[in-house]
C-alpha positions in Angstrom: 120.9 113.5 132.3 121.5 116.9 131.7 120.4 119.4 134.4 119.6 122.4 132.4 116.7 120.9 131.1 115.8 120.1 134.5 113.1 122.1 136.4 113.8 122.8 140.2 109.7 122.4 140.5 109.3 119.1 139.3 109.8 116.3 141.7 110.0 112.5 141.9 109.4 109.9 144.4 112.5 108.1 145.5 112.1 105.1 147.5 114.0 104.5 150.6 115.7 101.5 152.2 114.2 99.5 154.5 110.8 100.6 156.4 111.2 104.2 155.6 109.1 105.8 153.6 109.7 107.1 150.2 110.6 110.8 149.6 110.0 113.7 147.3 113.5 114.9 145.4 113.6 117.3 142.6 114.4 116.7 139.0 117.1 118.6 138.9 118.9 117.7 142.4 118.5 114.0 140.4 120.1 115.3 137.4 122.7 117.1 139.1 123.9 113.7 140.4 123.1 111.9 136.9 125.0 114.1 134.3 128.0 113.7 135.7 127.7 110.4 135.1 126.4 110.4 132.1 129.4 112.8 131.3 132.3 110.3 132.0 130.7 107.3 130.8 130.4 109.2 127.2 133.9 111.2 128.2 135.0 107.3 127.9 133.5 106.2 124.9 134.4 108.9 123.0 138.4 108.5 124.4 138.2 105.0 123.0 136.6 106.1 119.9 139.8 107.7 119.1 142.3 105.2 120.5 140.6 102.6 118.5 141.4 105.1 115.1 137.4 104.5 114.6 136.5 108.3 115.8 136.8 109.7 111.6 135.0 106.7 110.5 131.9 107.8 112.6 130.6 110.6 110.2 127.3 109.9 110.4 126.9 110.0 114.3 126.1 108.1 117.0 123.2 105.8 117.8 122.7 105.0 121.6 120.8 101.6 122.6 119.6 100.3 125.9 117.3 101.8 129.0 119.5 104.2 130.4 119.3 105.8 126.6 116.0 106.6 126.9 116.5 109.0 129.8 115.8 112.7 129.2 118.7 115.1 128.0 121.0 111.5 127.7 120.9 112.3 123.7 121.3 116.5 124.2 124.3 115.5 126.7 126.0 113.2 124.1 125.6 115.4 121.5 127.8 118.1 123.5 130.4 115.7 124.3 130.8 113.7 120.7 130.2 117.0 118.7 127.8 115.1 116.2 124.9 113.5 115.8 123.2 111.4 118.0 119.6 109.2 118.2 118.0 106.7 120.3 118.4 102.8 118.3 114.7 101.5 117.5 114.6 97.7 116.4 113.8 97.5 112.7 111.9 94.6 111.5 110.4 93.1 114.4 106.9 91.6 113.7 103.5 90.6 115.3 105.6 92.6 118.8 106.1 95.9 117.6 104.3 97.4 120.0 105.9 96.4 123.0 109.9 95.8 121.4 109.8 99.0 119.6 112.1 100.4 122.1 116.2 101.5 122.6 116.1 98.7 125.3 115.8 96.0 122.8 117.6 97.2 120.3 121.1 95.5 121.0 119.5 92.2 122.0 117.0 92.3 118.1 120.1 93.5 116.2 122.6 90.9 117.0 119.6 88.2 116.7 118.7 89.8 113.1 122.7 89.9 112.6 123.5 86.3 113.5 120.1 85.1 111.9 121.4 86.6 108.6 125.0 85.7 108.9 124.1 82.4 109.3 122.7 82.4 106.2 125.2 83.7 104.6 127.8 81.1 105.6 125.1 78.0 105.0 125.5 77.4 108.9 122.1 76.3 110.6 120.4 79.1 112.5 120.0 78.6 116.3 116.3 79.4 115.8 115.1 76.2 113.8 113.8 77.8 109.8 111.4 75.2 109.5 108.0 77.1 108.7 106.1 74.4 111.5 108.7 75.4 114.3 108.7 78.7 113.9 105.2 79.9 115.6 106.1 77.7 118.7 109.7 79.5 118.8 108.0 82.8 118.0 105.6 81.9 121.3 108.1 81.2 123.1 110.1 84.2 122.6 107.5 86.3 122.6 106.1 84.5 126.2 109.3 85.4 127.7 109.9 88.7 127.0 106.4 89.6 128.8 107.5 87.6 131.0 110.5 89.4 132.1 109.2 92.8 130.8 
């Protein structure tokens, strides 16, 4: 995401459309394409930052979530354009899948189930996922099933 850190050596395989076959392009031809990108889309964010009036209320930095976060120079780029901190969002609290959730990509998706989950309990409203001890290893399962199945 940032071509300065970027090396004109390095190369990737890209893979073509169609029957043609893939081809070698360099890392930093990629990212010359990429941080532009990467660029606007946080040139965005951080104009609606301040148009919201949330921009001085983000003193501690900012956290980026999801797959596209994870690419290389995505939190160095940010940094340059925000002028503050930024990390890469790790699920907290996840159990028996650590291993394979502990990742920006889940992050969004954990928090706002850890979020409505305690909510919930918080107004007295029933959770989505049923509480009762015997249901929760079959929704558990179940959750766990299809994330590996889609991941």
């Amino acid at each position: 995401a940032l071509a300065q850190l970027a090396s004109a050596e390095d190369t990737i395989k890209v893979p073509s459309v169609g029957d043609r076959p893939a081809r070698d392009l360099s890392r930093q031809a990629l990212a010359e394409v990429v941080e532009p990108r990467y660029d606007e889309l946080f040139t965005l964010i951080q104009a609606e930052l301040r148009r919201s009036g949330f921009e001085d209320l983000v003193a501690a930095g900012i956290v980026l979530t999801g797959g596209t976060a994870k690419m290389e120079g995505a939190v160095e780029l940010a940094e340059e354009i925000f002028h503050m901190p930024v990390r890469l969002a790790l699920p907290k609290g996840v159990r028996g899948m650590g291993d394979i959730l502990n990742s920006p990509i889940y992050a969004t998706g954990i928090g706002l189930l850890q979020y409505a989950k305690q909510d919930s309990h918080h107004q007295g409203d029933a959770v989505p996922l049923d509480d009762d001890v015997t249901e929760r290893p079959n929704v558990l399962n179940r959750m766990k099933a299809w994330f590996q199945g889609n991941f």
